[in-house]
N, C-alpha and C positions, 0 to 999 in steps of 0.2 A: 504494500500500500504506500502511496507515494505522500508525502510530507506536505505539507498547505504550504510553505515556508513563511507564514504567518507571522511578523514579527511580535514577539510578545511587549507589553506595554511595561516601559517602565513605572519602577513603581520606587518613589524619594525616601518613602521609611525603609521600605526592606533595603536598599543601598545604604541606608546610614546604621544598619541594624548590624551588616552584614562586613565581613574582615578579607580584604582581596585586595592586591594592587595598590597598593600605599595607600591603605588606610587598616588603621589600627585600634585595639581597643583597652582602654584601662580602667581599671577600679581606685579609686582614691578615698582616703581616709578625709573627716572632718580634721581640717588644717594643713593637709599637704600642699605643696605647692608644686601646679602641673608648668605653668614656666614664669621666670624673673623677669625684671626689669632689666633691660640688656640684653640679654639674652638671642640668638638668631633666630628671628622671623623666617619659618618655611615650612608653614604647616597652619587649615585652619584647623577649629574644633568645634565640636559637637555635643550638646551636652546631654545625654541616651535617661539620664535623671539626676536627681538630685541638684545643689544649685551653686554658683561661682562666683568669688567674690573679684573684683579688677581692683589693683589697688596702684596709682601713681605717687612714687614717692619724689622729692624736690632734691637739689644740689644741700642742701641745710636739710636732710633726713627727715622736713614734715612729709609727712603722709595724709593721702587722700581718697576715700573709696568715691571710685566714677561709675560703679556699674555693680548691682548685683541680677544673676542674669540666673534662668532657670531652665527647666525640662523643655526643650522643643527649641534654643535659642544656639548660634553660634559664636563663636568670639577667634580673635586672633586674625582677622579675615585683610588684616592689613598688609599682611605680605604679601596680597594681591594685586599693590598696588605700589609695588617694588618697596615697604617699608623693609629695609635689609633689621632692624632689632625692635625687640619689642617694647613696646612704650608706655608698659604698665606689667604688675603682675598679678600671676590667677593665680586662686588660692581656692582649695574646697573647702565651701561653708558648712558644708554636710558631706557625708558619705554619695562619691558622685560613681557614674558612671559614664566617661568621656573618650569621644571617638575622636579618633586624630587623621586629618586628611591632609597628606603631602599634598604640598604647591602643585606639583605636577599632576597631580591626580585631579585635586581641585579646579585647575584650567581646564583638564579635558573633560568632565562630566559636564561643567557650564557650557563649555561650546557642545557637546556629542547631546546632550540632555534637555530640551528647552522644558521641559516638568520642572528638573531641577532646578533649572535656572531662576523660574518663574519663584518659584519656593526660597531662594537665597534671595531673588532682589524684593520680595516682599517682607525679608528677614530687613534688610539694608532700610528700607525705609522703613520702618517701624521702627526699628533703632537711630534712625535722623530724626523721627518725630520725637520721639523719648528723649533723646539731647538737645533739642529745642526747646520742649515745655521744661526740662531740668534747667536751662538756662533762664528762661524767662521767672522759673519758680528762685532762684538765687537772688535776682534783680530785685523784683515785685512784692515777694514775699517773705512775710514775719519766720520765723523759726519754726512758731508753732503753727502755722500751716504747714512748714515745707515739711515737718516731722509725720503729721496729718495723711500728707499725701506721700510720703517714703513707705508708712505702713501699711498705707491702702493699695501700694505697687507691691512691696513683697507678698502681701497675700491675694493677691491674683484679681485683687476688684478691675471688673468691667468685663474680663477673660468670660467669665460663665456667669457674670451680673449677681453671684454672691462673694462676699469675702472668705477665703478657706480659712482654717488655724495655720499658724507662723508656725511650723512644725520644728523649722531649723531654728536654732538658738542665737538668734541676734546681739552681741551686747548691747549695754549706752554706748562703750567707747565707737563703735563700729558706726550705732547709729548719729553720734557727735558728730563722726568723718561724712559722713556720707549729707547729713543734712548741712553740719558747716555751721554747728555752733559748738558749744561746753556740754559737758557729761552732765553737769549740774544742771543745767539747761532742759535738757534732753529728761534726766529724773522729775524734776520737777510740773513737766508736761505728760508725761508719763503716770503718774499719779493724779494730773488732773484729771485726764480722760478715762481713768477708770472709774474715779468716784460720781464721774459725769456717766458713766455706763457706755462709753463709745469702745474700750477694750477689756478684755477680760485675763487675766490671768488662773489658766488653772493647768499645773502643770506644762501647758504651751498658752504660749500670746494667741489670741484669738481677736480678730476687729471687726468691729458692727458697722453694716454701711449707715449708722448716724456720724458714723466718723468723718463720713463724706460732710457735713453738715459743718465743719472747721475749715476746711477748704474755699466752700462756696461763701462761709460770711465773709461779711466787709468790715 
């Protein structure tokens, strides 16, 4: 019986699932670090689950979280764009599982794949839009909004229009970095909005889309 020669459809999860042809797969511990600051760009990533922290540090060793990034998100994608080092580092915030795709791999599924393509340049804007509103949220906005809306991003609000629990363990100091004020700052907002009922602590941080309601005031 002769063969349809039917080409079968690609499909973007089973390739990012799957270990062939410069691409690879790791387990990592809450804290490891999958690559530095410096470091050689040549390779993106994938993050299969669990979630990633990007941390830029300065010439005077401050440090800055730019990015916590999650299940279905990729990062490193700079080398794409002939960054020869890396200009931040990943660090796992939880227990991750991340796929590593060579430069060279990563060119040719974008050109051989337009699925895939399609799937990375909707990854690329979503992540322009996400460093736009963080910028305008820097400029614009009090602390405790921008704290507001950092915990309504880690827990997935808008994704499926509820907020999940914060399963990963966030510190203050983390969330200091990332919002861009004091730890004291950060406690003290933190304790507001529970007694105000917008988070809960039991066990894991959990946030209520009332939280959303610190955001939208004036």
């Amino acid at each position: 019986m002769a063969r349809s020669g039917k080409k079968v459809a690609f499909d973007p999860k089973a390739f990012l699932a799957s270990m062939n042809g410069g691409r690879t797969k790791s387990n990592y511990r809450a804290g490891a670090v999958i690559f530095s600051q410096g470091n050689a760009a040549d390779a993106v990533f994938y993050i299969e689950s669990g979630k990633v922290k990007m941390v830029v540090t300065s010439e005077h060793g401050k440090e800055a979280v730019v990015a916590i990034l999650g299940t279905g998100e990729f990062f490193g994608e700079g080398c794409l764009i002939a960054q020869h080092l890396r200009l931040a580092t990943a660090t796992a915030l939880s227990e991750c599982v991340v796929m590593r795709l060579g430069k060279a791999e990563m060119i040719r599924v974008l050109h051989a794949e337009p699925t895939f393509a399609e799937l990375f340049t909707a990854h690329l804007l979503t992540r322009k839009a996400r460093v736009e509103e963080d910028l305008i949220d820097q400029l614009f906005n009090s602390s405790e909004k921008r704290l507001a809306r950092t915990l309504l991003l880690l827990a997935n609000f808008g994704k499926e229009g509820t907020p999940e629990p914060i399963i990963t363990k966030i510190s203050q100091e983390t969330l200091a970095e990332m919002v861009g004020t004091t730890r004291p700052r950060i406690s003290f907002f933190m304790n507001k909005f529970r007694k105000l009922g917008l988070i809960d602590y039991n066990g894991h941080l959990r946030v209520h889309s009332a939280l959303l309601s610190v955001v939208l005031h004036d």
